[in-house]
C-alpha positions in Angstrom: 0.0 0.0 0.0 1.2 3.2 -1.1 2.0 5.9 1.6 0.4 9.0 1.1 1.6 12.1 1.1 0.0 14.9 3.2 -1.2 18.4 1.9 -2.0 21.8 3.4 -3.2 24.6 1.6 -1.1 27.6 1.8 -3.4 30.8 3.3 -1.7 33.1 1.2 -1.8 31.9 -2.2 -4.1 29.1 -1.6 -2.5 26.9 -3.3 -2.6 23.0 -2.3 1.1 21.7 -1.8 3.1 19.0 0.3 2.8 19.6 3.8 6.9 19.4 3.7 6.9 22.1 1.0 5.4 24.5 3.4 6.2 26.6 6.4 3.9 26.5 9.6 3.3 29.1 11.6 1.9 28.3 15.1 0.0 30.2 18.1 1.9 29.3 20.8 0.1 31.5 23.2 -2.4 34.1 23.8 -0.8 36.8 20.8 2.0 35.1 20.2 3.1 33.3 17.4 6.0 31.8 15.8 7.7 29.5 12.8 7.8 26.2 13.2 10.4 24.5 11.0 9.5 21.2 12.8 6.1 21.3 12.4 5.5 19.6 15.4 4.7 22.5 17.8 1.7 22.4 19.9 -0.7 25.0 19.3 -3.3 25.8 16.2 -1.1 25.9 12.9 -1.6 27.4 9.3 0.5 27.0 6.6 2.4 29.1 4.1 4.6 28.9 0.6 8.3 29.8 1.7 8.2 32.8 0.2 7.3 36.6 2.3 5.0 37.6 -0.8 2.3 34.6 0.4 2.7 36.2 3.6 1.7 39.5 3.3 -1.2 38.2 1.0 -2.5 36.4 3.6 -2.4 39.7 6.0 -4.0 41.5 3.2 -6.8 38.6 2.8 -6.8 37.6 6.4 -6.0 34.3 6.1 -4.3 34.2 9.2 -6.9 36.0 11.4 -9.1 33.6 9.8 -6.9 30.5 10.7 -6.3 31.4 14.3 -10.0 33.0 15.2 -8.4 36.2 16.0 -7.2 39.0 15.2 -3.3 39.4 14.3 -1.3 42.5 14.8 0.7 44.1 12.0 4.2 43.7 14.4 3.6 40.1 14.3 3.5 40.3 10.4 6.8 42.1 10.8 8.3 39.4 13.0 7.0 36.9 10.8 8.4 38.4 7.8 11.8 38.8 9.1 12.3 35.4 10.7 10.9 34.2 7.3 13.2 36.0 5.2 16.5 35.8 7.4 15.0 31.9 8.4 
């Protein structure tokens, strides 16, 4: 039997893609949220193309306030953006 290979849509682009192909990011708390390269954290996840362009589309569309149930601030999109780009 054939193992199969899982997908995640990305909440920027919306494209469908390997789960491996894309980043997570993860609310680790209350307002806080990080990268996780693992994808392993615990916490509610969404996931993005490796590139910072799917991430400010999904500010702009508010995929991630969508994905988390909450509202995101802009300095988290900043954070986001640099660990992304320097990551």
């Amino acid at each position: 039997m054939a193992k199969t290979i899982p997908t995640r849509q990305c909440i920027g682009c919306g494209e469908k893609k390997e789960k491996t192909e894309l980043i997570r990011i993860v609310r680790v708390s209350e307002g806080d949220y990080e990268i996780d390269l693992t994808g392993r954290k615990n916490g509610r996840g969404a996931y993005l193309c490796k590139n910072p362009e799917c991430l400010e589309k999904a500010f702009r569309k508010k995929g991630l306030e969508r994905s988390f149930k909450e509202a995101v601030p802009a300095e988290t999109m900043e954070k986001l953006k640099g660990e992304l780009i320097n990551g």
